[in-house]
N, C-alpha and C positions, 0 to 999 in steps of 0.2 A: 456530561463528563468530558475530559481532555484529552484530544487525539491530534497525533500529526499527519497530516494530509502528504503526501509525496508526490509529486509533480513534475512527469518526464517531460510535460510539454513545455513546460515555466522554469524547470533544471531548479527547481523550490521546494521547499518544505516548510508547511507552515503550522501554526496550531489552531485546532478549530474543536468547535463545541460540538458534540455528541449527542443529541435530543433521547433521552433516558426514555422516554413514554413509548415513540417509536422509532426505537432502535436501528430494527433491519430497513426499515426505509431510509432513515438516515445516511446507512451508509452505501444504500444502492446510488443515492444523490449527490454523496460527496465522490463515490468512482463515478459517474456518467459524464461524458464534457461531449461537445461537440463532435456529430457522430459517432461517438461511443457507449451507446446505452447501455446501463450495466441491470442485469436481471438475475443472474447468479453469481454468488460471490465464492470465496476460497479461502481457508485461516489457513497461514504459512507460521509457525511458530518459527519465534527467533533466538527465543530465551525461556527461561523459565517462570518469565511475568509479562510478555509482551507476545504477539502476531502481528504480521499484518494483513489483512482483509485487500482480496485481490478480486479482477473479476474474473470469474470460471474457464470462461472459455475467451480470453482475451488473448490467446496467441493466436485462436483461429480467424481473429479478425483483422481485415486490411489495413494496409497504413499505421498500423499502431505504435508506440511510440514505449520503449522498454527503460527497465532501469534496472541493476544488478546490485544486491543487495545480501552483504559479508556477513553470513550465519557465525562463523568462526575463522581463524587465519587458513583455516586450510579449504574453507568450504562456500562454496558463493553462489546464487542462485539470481537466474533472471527472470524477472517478473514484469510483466506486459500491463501499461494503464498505469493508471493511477495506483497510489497503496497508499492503506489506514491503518496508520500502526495503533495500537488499542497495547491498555493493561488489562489483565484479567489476572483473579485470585484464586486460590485453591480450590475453589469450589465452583471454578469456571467462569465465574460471574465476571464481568467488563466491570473496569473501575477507571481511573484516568491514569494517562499514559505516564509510566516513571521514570524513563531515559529521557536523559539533558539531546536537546538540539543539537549541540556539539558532538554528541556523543552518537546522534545516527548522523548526523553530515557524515563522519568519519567512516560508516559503513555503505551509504548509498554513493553510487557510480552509474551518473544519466548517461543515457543512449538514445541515440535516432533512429526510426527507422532503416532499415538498410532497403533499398532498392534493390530490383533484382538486375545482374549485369546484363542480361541477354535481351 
């Protein structure tokens, strides 16, 4: 199935294939990149046909590299690592993803790291 991949490190978002057979491995594969092994992940609902798949405990990890991502005009949420935005249907089930590119450019906002000043 069709997902976009989100990419604080590459400030990209791209579209990638979803392997249907094994699923949550897929997407432990598409969160992990160098030093960031992903082994638990997180649904962030954005909409009423879409999530994105974050990793669990990705704030408590070093170095990481965040990106802020516009639920609604009034409500913003940052999220650590990579993110899989996924469609799913009323019956939960993952289907492919129905928002235009253009249309999450326009809600994700990359960040770096911040350094600690002391």
């Amino acid at each position: 199935m069709k997902a976009y991949l989100i990419d604080p490190v590459q400030r990209d978002i791209t579209l990638v294939d979803v392997a249907e057979e094994e699923t949550l491995q897929d997407i432990y594969d598409k969160l992990s990149y160098t030093d960031h092994e992903v082994d638990l992940i997180e649904a962030v609902r954005i909409d009423d046909f879409h999530c994105i798949y974050v990793d669990e405990e990705g704030l408590f990890k070093p170095d990481q590299d965040f990106f802020n991502f516009r639920i609604t005009n009034t409500n913003t949420i940052r999220l650590a690592g990579r993110g899989l935005v996924v469609g799913y249907n009323h019956e939960d089930e993952m289907i492919d993803v129905g928002i235009s590119l253009r249309a999450l450019y326009s809600r994700v906002f990359s960040h770096q790291p911040v350094e600690d000043a002391l």
